[in-house]
N, CA, C and O atoms as CSV, one atom per row, in Angstrom:
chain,resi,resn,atom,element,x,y,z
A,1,UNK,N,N,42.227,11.428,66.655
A,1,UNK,CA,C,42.363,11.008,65.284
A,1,UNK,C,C,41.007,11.014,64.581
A,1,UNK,O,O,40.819,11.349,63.411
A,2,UNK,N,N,40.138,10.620,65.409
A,2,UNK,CA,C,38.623,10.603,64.447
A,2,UNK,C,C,38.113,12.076,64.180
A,2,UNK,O,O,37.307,12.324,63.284
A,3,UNK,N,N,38.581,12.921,64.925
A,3,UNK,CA,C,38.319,14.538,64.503
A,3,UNK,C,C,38.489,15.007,63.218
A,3,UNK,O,O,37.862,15.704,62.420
A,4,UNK,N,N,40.098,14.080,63.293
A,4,UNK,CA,C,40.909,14.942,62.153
A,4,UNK,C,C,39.998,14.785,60.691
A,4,UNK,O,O,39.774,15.625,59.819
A,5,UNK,N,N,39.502,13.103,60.826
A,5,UNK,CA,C,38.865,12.329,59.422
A,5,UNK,C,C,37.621,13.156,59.269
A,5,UNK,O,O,37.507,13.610,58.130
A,6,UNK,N,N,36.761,13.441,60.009
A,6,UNK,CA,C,35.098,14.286,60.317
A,6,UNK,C,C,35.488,15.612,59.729
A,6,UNK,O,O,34.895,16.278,58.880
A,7,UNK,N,N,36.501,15.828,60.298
A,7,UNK,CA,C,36.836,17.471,59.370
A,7,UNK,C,C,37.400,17.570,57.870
A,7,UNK,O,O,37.186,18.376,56.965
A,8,UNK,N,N,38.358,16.214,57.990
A,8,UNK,CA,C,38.612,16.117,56.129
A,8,UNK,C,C,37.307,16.493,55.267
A,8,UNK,O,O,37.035,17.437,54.525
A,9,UNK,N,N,36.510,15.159,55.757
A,9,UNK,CA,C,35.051,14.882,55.336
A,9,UNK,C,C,34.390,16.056,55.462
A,9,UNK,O,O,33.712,16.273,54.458
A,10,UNK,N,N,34.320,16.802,56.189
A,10,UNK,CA,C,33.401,18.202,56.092
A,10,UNK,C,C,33.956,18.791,55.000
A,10,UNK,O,O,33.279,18.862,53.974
A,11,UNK,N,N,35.338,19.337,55.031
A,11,UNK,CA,C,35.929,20.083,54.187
A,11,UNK,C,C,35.953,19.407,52.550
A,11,UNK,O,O,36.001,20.237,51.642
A,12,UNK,N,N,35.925,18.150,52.225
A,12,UNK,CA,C,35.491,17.874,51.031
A,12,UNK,C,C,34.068,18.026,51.084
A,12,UNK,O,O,33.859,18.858,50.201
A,13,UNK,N,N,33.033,17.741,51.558
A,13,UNK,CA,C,31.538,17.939,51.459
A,13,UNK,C,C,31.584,19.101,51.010
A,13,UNK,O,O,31.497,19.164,49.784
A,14,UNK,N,N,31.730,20.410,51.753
A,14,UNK,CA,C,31.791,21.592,51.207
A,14,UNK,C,C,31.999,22.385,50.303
A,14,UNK,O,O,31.511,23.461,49.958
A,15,UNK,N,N,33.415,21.210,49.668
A,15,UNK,CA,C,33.892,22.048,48.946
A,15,UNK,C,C,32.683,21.532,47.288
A,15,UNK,O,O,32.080,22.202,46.450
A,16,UNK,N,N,32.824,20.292,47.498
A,16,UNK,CA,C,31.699,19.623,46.859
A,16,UNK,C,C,30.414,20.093,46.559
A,16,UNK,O,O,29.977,19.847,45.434
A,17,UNK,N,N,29.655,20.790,47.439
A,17,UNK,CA,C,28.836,21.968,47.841
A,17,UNK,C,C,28.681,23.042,46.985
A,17,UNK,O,O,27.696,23.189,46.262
A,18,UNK,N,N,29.749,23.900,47.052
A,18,UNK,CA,C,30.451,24.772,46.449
A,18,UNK,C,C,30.654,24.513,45.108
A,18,UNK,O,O,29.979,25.148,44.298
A,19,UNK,N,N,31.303,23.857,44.796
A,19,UNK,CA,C,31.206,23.316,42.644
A,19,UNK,C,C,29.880,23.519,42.158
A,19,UNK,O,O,29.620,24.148,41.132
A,20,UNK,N,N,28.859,22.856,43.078
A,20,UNK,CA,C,27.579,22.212,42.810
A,20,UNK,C,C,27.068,23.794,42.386
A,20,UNK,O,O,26.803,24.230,41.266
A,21,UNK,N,N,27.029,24.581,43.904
A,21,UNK,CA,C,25.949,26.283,43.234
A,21,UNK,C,C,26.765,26.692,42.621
A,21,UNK,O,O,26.245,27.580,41.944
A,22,UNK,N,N,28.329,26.587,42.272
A,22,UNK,CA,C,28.970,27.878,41.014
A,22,UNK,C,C,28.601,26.980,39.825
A,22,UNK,O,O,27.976,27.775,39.123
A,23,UNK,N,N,28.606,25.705,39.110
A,23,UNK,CA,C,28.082,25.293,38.492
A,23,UNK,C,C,26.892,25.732,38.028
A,23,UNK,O,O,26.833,26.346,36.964
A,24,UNK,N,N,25.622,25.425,38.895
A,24,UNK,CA,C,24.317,25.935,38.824
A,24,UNK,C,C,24.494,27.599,38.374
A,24,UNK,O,O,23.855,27.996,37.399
A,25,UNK,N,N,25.053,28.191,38.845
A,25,UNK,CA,C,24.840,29.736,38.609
A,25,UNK,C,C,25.641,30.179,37.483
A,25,UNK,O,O,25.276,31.208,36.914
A,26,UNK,N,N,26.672,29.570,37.071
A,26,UNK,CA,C,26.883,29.484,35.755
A,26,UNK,C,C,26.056,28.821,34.320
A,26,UNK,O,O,26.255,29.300,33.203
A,27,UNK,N,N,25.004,27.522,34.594
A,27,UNK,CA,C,24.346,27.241,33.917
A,27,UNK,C,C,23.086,28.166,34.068
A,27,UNK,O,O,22.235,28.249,33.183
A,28,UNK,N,N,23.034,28.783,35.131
A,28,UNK,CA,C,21.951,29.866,35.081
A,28,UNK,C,C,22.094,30.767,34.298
A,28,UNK,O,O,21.238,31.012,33.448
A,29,UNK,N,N,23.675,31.738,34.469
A,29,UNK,CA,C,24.095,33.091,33.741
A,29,UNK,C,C,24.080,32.686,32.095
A,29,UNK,O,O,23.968,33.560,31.236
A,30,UNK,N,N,24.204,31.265,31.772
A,30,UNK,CA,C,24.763,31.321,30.252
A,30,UNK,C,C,23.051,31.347,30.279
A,30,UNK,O,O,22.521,32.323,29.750
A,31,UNK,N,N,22.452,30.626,30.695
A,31,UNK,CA,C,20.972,31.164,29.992
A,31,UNK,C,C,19.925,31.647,29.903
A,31,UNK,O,O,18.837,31.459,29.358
A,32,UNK,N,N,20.883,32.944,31.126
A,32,UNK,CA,C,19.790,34.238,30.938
A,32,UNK,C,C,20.841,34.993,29.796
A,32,UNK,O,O,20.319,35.920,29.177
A,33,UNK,N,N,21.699,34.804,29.599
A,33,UNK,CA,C,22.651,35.107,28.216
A,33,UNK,C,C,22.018,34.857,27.231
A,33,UNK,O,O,21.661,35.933,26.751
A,34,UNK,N,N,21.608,33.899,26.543
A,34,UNK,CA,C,21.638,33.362,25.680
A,34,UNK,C,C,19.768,34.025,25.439
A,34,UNK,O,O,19.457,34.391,24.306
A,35,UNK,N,N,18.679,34.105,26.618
A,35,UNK,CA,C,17.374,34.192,26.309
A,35,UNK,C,C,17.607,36.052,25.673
A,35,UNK,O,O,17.188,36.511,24.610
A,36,UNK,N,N,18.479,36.848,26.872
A,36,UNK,CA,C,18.645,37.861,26.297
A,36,UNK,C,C,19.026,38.744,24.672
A,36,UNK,O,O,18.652,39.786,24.134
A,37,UNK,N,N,19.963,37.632,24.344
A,37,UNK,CA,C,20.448,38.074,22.765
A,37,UNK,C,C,19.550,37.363,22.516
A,37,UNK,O,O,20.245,36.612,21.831
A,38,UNK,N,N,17.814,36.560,22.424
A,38,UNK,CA,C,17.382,36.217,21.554
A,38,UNK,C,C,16.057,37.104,21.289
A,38,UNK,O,O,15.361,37.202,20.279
A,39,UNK,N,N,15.959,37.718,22.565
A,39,UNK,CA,C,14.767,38.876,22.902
A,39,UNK,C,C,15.464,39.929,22.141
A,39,UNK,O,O,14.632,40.783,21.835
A,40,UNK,N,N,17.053,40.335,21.551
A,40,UNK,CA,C,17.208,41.677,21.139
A,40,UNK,C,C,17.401,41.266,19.740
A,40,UNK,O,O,17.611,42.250,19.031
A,41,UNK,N,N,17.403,40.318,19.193
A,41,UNK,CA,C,17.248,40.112,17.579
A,41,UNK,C,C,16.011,39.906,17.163
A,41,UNK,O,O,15.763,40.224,16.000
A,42,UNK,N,N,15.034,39.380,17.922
A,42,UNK,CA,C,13.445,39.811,18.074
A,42,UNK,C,C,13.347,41.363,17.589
A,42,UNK,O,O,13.095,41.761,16.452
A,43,UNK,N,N,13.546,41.930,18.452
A,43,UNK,CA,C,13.592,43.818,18.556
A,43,UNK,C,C,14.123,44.213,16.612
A,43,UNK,O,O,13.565,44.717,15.638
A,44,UNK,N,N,15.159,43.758,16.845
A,44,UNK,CA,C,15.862,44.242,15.583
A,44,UNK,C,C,15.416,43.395,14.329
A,44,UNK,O,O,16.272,43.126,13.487
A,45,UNK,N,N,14.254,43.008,14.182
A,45,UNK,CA,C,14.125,42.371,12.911
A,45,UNK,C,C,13.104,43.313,12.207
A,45,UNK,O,O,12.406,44.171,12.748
A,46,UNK,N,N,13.166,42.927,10.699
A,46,UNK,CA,C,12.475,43.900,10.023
A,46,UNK,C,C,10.781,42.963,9.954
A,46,UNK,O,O,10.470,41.790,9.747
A,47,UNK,N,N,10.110,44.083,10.215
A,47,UNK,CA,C,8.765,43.768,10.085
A,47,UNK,C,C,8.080,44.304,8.444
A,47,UNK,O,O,7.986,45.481,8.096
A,48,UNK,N,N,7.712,43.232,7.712
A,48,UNK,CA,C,6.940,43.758,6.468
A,48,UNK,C,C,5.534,43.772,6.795
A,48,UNK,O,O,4.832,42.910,7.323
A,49,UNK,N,N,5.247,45.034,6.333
A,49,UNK,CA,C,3.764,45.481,6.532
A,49,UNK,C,C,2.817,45.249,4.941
A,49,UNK,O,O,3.136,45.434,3.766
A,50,UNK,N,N,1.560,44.768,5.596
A,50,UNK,CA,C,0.902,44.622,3.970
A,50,UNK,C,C,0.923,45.681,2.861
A,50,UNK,O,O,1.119,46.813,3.303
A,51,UNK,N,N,0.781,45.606,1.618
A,51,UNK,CA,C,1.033,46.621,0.945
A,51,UNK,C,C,-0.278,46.640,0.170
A,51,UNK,O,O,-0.358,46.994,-1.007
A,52,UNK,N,N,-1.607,46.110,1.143
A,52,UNK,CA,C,-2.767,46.126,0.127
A,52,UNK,C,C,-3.156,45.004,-1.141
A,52,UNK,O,O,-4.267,44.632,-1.519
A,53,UNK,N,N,-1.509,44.549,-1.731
A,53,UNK,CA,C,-2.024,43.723,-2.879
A,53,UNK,C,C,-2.887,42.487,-2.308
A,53,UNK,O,O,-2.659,41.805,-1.309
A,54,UNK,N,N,-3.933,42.400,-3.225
A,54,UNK,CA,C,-4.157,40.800,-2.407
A,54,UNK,C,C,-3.806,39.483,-3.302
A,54,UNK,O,O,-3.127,40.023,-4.175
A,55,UNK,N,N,-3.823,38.699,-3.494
A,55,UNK,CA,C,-3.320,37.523,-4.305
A,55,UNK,C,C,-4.595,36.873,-5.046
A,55,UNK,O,O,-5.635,36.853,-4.388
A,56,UNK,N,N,-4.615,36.452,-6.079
A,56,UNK,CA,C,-5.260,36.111,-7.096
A,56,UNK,C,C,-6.128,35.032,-6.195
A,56,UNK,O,O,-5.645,34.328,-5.308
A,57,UNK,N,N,-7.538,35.051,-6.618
A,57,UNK,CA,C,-8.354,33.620,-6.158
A,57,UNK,C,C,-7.739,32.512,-6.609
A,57,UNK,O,O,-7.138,32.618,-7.678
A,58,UNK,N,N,-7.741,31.317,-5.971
A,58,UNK,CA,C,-7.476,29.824,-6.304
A,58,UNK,C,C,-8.540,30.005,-7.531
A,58,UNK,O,O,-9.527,30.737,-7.476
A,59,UNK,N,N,-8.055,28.990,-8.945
A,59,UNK,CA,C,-9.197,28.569,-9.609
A,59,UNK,C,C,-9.354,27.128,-9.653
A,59,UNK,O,O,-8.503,26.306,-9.313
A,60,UNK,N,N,-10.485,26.899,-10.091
A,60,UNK,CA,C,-10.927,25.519,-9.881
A,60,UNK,C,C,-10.031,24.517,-10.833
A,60,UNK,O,O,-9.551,24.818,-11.925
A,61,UNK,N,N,-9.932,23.346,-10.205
A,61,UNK,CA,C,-9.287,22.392,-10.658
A,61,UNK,C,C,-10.003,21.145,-11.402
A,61,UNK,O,O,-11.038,20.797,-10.833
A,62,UNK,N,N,-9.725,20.535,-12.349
A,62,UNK,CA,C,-10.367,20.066,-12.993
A,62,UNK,C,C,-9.664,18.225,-12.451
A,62,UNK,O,O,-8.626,17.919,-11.864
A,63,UNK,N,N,-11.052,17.192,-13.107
A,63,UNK,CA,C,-11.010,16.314,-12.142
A,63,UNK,C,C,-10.069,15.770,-13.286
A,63,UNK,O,O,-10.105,16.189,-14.442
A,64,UNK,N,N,-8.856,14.363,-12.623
A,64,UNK,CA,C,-7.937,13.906,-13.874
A,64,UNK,C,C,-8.290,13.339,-15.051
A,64,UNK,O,O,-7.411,13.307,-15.912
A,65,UNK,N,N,-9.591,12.779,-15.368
A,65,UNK,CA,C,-9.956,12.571,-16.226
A,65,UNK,C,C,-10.454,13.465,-17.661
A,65,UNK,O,O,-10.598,12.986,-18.786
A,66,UNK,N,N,-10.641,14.748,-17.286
A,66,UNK,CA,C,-11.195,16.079,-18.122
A,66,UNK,C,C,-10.208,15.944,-19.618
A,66,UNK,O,O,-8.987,15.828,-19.733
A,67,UNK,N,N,-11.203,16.009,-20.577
A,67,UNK,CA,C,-10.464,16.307,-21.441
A,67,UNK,C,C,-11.592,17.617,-22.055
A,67,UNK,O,O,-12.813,17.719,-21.933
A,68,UNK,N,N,-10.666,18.434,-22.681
A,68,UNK,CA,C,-11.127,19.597,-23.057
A,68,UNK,C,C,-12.188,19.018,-24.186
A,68,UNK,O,O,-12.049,17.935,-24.754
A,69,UNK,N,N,-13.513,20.153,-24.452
A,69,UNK,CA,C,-14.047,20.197,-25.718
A,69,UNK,C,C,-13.117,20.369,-27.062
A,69,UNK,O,O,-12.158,21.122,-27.227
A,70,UNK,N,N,-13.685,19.469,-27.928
A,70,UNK,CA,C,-12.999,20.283,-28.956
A,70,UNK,C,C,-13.172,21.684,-29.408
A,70,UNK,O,O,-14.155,22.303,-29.001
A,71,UNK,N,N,-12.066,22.423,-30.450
A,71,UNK,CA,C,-12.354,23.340,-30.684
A,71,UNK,C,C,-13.067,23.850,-32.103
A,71,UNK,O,O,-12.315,23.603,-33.046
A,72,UNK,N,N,-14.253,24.464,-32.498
A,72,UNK,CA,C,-14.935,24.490,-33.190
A,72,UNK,C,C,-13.673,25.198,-34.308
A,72,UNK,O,O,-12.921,26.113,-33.972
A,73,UNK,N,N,-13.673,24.596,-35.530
A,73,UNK,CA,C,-12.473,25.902,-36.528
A,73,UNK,C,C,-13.692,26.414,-37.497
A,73,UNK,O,O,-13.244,27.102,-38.415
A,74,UNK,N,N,-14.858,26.287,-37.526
A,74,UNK,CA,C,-15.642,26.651,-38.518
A,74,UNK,C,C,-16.010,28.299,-37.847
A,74,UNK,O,O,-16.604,29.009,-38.658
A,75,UNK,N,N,-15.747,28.890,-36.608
A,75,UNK,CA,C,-16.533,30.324,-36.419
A,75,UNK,C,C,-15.170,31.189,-36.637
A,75,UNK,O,O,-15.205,32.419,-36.591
């Protein structure tokens, strides 16, 4: 009788075993899946190349207090 229980017990361990690496190798496959389609939309994206323009200098900013000169109307 104690055979029979040692072998239940093996045969659930095992099978227990077994869930554990198809599990694992399924959380493996989805994410070499998932790294793959992200390496081929990489590939397929459009690259913009400079076109030479360059963008205007920053100009200087004036401190909050500035108030303009007046403007002369006599010239």
């Amino acid at each position: 009788m104690e055979n029979t229980q040692k072998k239940k017990s093996r045969v659930s361990e095992f099978v227990i075993v077994i869930l554990v690496i198809l599990c694992a190798f399924l959380v493996i496959a989805d994410m070499t899946t998932n790294v793959i389609a992200d390496l081929d939309t990489q590939r397929n994206q459009v690259v913009i190349e400079s076109t030479g323009v360059s963008t205007p200098k920053a100009r200087p900013t004036y401190p909050p207090n500035y108030t303009p000169p007046p403007v002369n109307e006599a010239n």
